[in-house]
C-alpha positions as CSV (number, residue, x, y, z in Angstrom):
1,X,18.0,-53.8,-13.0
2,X,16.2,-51.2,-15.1
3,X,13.8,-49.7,-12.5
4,X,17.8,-49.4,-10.2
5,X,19.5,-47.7,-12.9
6,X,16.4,-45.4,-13.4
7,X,16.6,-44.4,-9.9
8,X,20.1,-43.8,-10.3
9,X,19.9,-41.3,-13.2
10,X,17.2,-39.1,-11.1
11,X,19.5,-38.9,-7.8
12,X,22.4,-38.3,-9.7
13,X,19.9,-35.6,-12.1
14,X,18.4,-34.2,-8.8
15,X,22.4,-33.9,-7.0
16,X,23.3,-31.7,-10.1
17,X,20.3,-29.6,-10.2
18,X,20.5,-29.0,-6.6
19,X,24.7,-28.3,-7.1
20,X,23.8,-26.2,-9.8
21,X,21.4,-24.3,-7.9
22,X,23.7,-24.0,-4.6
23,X,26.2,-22.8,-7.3
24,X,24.0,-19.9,-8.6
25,X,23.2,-19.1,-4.9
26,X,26.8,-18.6,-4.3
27,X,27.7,-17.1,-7.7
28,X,28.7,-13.6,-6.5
29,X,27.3,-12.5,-10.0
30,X,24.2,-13.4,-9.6
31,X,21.3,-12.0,-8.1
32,X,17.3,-12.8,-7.2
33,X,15.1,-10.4,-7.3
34,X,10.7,-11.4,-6.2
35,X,8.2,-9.0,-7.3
36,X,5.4,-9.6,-5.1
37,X,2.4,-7.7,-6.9
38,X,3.2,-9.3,-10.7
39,X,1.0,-9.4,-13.7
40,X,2.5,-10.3,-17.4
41,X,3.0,-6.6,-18.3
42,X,4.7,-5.8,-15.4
43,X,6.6,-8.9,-15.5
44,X,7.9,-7.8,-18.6
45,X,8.7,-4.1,-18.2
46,X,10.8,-5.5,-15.1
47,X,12.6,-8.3,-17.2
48,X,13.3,-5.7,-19.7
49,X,15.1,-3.5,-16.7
50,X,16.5,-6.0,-15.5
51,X,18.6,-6.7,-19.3
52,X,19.5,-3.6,-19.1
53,X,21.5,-3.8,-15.8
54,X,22.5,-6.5,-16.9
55,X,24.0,-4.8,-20.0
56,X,25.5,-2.0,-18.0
57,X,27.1,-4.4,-15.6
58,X,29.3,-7.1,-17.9
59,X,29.3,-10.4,-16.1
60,X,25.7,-9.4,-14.0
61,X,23.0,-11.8,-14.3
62,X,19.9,-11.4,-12.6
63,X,17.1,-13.8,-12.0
64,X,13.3,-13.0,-11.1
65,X,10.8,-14.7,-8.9
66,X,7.5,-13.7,-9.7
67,X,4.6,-14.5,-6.9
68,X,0.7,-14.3,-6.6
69,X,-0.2,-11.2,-3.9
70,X,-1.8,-13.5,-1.7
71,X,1.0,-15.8,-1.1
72,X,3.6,-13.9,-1.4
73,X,4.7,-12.9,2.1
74,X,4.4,-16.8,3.4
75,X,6.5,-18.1,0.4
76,X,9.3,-15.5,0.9
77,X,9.1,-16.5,4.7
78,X,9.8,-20.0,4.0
79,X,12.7,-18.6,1.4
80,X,14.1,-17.3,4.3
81,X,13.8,-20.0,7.0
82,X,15.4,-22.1,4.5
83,X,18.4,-20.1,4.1
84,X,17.4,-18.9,0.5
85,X,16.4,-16.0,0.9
86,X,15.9,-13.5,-2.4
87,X,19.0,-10.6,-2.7
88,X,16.6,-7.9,-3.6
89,X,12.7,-7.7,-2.2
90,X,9.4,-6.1,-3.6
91,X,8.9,-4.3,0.0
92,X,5.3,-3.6,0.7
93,X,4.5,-0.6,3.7
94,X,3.0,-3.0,6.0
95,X,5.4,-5.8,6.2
96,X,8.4,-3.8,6.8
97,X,8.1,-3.7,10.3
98,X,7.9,-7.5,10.5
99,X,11.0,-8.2,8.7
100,X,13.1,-5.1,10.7
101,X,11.9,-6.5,14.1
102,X,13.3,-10.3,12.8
103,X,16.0,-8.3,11.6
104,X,16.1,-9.7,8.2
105,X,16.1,-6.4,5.9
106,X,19.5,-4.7,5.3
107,X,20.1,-0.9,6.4
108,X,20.6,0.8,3.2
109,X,22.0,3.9,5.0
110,X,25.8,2.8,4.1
111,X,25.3,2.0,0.4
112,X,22.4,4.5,-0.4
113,X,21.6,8.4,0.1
114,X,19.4,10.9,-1.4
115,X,22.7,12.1,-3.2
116,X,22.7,9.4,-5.2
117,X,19.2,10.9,-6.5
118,X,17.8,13.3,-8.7
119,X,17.1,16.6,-6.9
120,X,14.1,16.0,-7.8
121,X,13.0,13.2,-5.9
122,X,10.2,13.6,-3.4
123,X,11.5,15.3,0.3
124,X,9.9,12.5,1.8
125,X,10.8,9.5,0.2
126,X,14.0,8.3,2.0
127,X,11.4,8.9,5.9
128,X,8.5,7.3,4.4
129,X,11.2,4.0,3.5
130,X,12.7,4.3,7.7
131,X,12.3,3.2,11.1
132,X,14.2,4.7,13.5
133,X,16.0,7.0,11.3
134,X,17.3,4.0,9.5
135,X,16.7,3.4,5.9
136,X,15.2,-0.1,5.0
137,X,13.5,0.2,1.8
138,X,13.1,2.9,-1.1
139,X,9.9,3.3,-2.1
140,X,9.0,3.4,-6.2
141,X,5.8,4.6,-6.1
142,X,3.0,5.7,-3.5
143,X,-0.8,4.3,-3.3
144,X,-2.7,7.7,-2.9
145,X,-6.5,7.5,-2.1
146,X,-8.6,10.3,-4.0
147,X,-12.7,10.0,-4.9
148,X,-13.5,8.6,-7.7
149,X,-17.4,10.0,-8.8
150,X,-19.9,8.8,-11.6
151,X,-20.6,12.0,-13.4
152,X,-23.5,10.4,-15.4
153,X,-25.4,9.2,-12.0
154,X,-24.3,12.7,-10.4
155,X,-26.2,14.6,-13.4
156,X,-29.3,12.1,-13.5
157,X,-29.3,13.1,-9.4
158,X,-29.3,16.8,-10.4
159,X,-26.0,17.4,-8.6
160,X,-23.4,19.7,-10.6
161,X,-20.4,19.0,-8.2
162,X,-18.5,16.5,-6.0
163,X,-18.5,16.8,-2.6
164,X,-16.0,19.3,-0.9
165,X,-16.7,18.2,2.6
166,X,-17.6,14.9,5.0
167,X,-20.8,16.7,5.1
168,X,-21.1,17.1,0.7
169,X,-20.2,13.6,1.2
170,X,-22.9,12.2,3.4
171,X,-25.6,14.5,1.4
172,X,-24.4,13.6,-1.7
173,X,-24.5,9.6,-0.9
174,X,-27.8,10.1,0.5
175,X,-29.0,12.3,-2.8
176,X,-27.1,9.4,-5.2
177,X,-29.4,6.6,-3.1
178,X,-32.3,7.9,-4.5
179,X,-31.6,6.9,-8.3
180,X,-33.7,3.2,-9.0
181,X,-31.1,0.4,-7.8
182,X,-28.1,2.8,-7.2
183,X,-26.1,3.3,-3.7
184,X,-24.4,6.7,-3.1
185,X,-20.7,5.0,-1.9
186,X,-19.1,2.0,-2.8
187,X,-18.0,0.8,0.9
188,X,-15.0,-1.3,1.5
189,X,-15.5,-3.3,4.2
190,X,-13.2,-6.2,3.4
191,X,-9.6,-6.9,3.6
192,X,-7.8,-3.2,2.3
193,X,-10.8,-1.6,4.3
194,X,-9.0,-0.4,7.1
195,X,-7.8,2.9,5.8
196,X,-11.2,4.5,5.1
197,X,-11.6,4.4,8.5
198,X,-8.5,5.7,9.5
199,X,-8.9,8.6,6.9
200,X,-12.7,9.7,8.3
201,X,-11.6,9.3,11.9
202,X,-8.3,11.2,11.5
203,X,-10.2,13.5,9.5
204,X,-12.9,14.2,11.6
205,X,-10.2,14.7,14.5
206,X,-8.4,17.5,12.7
207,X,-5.1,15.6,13.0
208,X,-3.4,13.5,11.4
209,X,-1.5,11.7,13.7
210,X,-2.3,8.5,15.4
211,X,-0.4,9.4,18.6
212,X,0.1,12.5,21.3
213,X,3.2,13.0,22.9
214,X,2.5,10.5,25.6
215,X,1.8,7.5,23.0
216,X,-1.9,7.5,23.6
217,X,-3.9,7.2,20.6
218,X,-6.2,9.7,19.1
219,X,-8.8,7.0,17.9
220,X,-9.6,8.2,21.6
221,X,-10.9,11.9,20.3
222,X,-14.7,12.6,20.3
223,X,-13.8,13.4,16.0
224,X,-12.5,9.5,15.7
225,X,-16.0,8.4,17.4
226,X,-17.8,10.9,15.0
227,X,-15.9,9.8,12.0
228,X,-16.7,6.2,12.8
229,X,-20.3,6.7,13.3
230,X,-21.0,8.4,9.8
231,X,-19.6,6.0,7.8
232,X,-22.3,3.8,9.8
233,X,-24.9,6.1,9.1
234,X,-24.2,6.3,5.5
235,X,-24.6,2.6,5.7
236,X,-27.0,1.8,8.3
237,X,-29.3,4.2,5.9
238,X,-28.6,2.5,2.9
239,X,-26.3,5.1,1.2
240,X,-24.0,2.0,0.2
241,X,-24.7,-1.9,-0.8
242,X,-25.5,-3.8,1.8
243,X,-23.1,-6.6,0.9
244,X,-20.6,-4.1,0.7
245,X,-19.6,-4.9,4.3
246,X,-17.9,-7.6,2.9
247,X,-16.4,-6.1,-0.4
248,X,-12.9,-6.4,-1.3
249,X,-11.3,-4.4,-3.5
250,X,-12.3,-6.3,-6.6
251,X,-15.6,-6.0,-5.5
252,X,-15.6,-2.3,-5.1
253,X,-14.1,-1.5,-8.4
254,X,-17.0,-3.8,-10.0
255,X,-19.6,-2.5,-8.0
256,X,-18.5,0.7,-9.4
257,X,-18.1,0.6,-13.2
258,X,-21.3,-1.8,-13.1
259,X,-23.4,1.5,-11.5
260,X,-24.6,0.1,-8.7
261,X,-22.6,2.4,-6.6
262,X,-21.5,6.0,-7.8
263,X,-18.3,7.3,-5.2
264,X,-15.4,5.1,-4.4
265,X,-12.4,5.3,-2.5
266,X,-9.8,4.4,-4.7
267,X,-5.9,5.0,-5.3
268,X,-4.6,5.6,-9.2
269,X,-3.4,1.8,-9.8
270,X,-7.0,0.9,-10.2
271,X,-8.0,3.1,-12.9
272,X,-7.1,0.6,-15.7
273,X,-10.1,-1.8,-14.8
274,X,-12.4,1.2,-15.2
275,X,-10.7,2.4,-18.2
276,X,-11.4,-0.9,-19.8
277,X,-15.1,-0.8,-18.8
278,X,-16.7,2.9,-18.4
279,X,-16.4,5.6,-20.7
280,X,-13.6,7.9,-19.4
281,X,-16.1,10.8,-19.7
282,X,-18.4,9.6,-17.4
283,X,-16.0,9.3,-14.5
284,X,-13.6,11.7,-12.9
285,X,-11.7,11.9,-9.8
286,X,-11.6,14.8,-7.1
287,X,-9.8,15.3,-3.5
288,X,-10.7,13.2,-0.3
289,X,-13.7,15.5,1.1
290,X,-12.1,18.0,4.3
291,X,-13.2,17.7,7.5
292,X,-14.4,20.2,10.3
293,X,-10.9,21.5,10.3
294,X,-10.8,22.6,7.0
295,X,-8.4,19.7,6.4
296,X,-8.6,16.1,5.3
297,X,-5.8,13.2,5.8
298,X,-5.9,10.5,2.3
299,X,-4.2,7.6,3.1
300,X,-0.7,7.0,1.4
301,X,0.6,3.8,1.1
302,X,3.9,2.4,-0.8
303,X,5.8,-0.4,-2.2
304,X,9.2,-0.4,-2.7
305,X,12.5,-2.3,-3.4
306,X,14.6,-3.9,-0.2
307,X,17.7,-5.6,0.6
308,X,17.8,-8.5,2.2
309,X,20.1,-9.3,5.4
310,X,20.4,-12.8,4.4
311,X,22.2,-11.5,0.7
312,X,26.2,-12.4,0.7
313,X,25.8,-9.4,-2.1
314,X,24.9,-6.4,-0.8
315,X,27.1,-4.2,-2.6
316,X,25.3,-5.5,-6.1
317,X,21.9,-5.3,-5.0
318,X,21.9,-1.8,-4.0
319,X,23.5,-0.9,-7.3
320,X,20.2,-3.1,-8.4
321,X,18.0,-0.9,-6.4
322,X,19.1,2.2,-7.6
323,X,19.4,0.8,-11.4
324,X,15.1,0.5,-10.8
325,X,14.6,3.4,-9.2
326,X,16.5,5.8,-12.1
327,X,14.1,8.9,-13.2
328,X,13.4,6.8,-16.7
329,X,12.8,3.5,-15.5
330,X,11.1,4.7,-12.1
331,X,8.6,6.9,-15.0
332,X,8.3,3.6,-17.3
333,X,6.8,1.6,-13.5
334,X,5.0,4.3,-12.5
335,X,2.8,4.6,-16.2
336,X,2.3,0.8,-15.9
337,X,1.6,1.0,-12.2
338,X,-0.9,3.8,-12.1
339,X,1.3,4.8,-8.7
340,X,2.0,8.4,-7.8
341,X,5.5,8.6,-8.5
342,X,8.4,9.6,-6.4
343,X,9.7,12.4,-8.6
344,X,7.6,15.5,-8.8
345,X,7.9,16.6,-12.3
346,X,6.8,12.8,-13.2
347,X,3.8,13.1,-11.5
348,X,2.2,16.6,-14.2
349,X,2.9,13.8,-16.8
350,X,1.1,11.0,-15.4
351,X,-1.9,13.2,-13.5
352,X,-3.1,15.7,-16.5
353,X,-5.4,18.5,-14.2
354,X,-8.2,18.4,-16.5
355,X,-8.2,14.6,-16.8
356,X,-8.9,11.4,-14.5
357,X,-5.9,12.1,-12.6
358,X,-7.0,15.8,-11.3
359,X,-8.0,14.5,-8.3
360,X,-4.4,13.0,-7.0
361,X,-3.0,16.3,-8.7
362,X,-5.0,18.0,-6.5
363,X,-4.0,16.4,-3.1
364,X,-0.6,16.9,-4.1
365,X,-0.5,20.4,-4.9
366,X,-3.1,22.3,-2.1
367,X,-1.9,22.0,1.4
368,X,-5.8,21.8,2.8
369,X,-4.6,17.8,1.8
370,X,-2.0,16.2,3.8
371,X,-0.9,12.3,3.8
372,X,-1.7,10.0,6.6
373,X,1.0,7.6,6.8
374,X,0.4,4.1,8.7
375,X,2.3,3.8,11.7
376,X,4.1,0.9,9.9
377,X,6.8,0.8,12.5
378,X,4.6,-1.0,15.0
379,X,5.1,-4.9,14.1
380,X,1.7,-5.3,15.2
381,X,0.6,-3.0,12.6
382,X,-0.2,-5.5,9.8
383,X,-2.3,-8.3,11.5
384,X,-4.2,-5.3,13.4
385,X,-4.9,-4.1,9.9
386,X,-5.9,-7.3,8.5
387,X,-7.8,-8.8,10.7
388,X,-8.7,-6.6,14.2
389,X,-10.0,-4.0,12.6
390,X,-11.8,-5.5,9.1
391,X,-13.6,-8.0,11.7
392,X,-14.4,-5.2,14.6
393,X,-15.8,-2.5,11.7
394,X,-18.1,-5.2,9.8
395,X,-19.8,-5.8,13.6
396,X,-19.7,-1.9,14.0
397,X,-21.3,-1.5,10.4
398,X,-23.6,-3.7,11.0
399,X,-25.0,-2.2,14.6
400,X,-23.1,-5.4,16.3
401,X,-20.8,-2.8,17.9
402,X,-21.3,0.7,18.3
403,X,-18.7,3.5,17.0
404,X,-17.7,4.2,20.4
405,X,-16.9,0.8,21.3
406,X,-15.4,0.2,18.1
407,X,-13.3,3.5,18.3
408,X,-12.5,2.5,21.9
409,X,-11.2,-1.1,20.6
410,X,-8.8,0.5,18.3
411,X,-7.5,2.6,20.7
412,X,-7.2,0.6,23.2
413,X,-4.7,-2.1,21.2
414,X,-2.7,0.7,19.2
415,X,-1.4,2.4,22.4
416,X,-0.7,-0.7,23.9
417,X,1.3,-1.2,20.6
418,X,2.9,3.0,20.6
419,X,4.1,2.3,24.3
420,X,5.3,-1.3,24.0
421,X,7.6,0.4,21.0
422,X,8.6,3.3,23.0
423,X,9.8,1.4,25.7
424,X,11.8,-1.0,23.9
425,X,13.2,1.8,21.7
426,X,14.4,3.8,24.7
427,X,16.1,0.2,26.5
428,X,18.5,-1.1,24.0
429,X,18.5,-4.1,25.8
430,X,14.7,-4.8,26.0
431,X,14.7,-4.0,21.9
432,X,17.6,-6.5,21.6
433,X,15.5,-8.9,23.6
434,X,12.3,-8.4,21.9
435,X,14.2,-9.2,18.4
436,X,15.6,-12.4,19.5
């Protein structure tokens, strides 16, 4: 009688949480917000934005999800398949295309323009956030790669300055290799990896984009095969750690402030863990080394905030969106961060020129440095990064495939992707089918 009436408390318990929770799904006052890339202190600065919307907008209440990077994108998947899908998104580059092609991120075009802004937003912002000239996602800060360089290790080498160019750069590694027990680059040849690459081999090409006019790829270009093949040299010589073919990001960053390596390739939000470790006079940061051209392509990544299509309120999550991205609480992220921020003036703030930050000033300010920008419209963009191309350039770094094949590879499966997109884009009909 007991052991009935117990389990008759917990279904009636478990009815009322599950009412209460269908409630709050369908209280048009409420909203969910999942951060995707969380830690405790940024946890809190966002609660703390959050209140305030909350203040500004009697009756608003906002909850947050906060999830682990590395199962993030699966949990918000199965949000979605079960019809509970978040109101507002942490949108990383990469998986925007996925979510536009299932068509389950909201166009922002109708609620939000660059009006709504301050002037001095960056020009680019709103393209970087689009495919096909519609808006998906805003982006609150950008993931700029610049050279990070052990100034202690360059002056027990004898050398007085970073390297200005790919060739600097391959001397310079070589030079650093000499010192007992220290490797001239920190390679990343894990998960994250990917860009390096496409930074040397765009580089080396003299162009920064990924496609000619016909939607073949320019991984094709003698300057891709070159690019390829010195970043194996550097390590087939033993310019950088040996297990670095493996190295993830956390790896890299050790390897680094630990001295066994003394370059890295390395955006801003990093620069806390070495700030905790080194000395910040014994590291500094300079511009991504120029190519042949006289030019040099560092990758730019973002993150940003999305709707989602699934939200029955739209209108308050945009007003949500734009709440996070105003100049003070877009300056408050992007401090905590260590992103380069979306609004110019921020960014002298954040970057001092005769600091650790000189380097991202740099790239921002000399037009000899241009962003390469993922061709994150491609749905097959993110597994390619992921997996085709950290798998294909360990066996190319480690003389399994050669930088021709390897460059060849590459090629080969991202104009497949360009023209499969360019045909379905031009036929409404075979885009519509493609989405279903």
């Amino acid at each position: 009688m007991i052991k009935a009436a117990m389990i008759f408390v917990i279904v009636v318990l478990g009815y009322a949480l599950s009412q209460a929770m269908s409630d709050k799904d369908h209280d048009p006052n409420n909203l969910l917000i999942v951060e995707v890339n969380t830690s405790p202190e940024r946890t809190k600065l966002l609660r703390g934005q959050l209140d305030s919307f909350e203040a500004a907008n009697p009756g608003m209440t906002v909850d947050v999800i906060s999830l682990s990077w590395g199962q993030a994108f699966e949990k918000i998947a199965m949000m979605v398949a079960g019809g509970k899908a978040p109101d507002v998104v942490e949108m990383p580059d990469f998986w925007l295309s996925r979510y536009v092609s299932a068509g389950q991120i909201a166009d922002m075009t109708p609620y939000i323009n660059e009006d709504d802004f301050d002037d001095d937003l960056e020009a680019d912002t709103f393209d970087y956030g689009s495919i096909n000239e519609t808006l998906y996602t805003i982006p609150y800060g950008y993931y700029l790669r610049a050279l990070i360089y052990n100034k202690k290790l360059f002056a027990e080498a004898g050398i007085e300055k970073p390297p200005l160019t790919l060739d600097d750069f391959y001397n310079t590694a070589a030079k650093l290799s000499e010192l007992p027990g220290v490797s001239g680059f920190c390679h990343h040849g894990g998960r994250g990896g990917p860009v390096f690459f496409y930074w040397i081999m765009t580089t080396m090409n003299g162009n920064v984009d990924f496609f000619d006019e016909a939607g073949n790829s320019t991984f094709y270009n003698q300057g891709a095969i070159d690019g390829l093949t010195l970043i194996r040299d550097i390590y087939k010589n033993g310019y950088a750690p040996k297990d670095s073919v493996n190295w993830g990001l956390n790896e890299t960053v050790s390897g680094f402030y630990s001295g066994t390596c003394a370059m890295l390739h390395l955006t801003p939000d990093s620069l806390a863990a070495l700030n905790t470790r080194m000395d910040p006079d014994d590291f500094a940061s300079t511009p991504m080394p120029l190519g042949p051209s006289g030019k040099s392509f560092p990758h730019l990544g973002y993150i940003g905030w999305s709707v989602m299509e699934q939200s029955t309120k739209k209108a308050a999550a945009f007003k949500l969106v734009e709440h996070l991205l105003e100049r003070e609480n877009h300056k408050q992220w992007a401090e905590l961060s260590g992103l380069v921020p979306i609004y110019k003036e921020i960014l002298e703030d954040i970057f001092d020129e005769d600091g650790i930050g000189a380097g991202w000033l740099k790239t921002t300010q000399d037009d000899r440095w241009s962003y390469m920008i993922n061709p994150n419209y491609l749905p097959e963009i993110a597994e390619f990064d992921s997996i085709t191309v950290v798998q294909s350039g360990q066996a190319m770094m480690l003389g399994e495939k050669t930088p021709e094949e390897t460059a060849k590879m590459w090629a080969d499966f991202l104009t497949a992707a360009q023209k499969k997109y360019i045909a379905e884009n031009e036929n409404p009909e075979n885009e519509s089918k493609a989405n279903e």
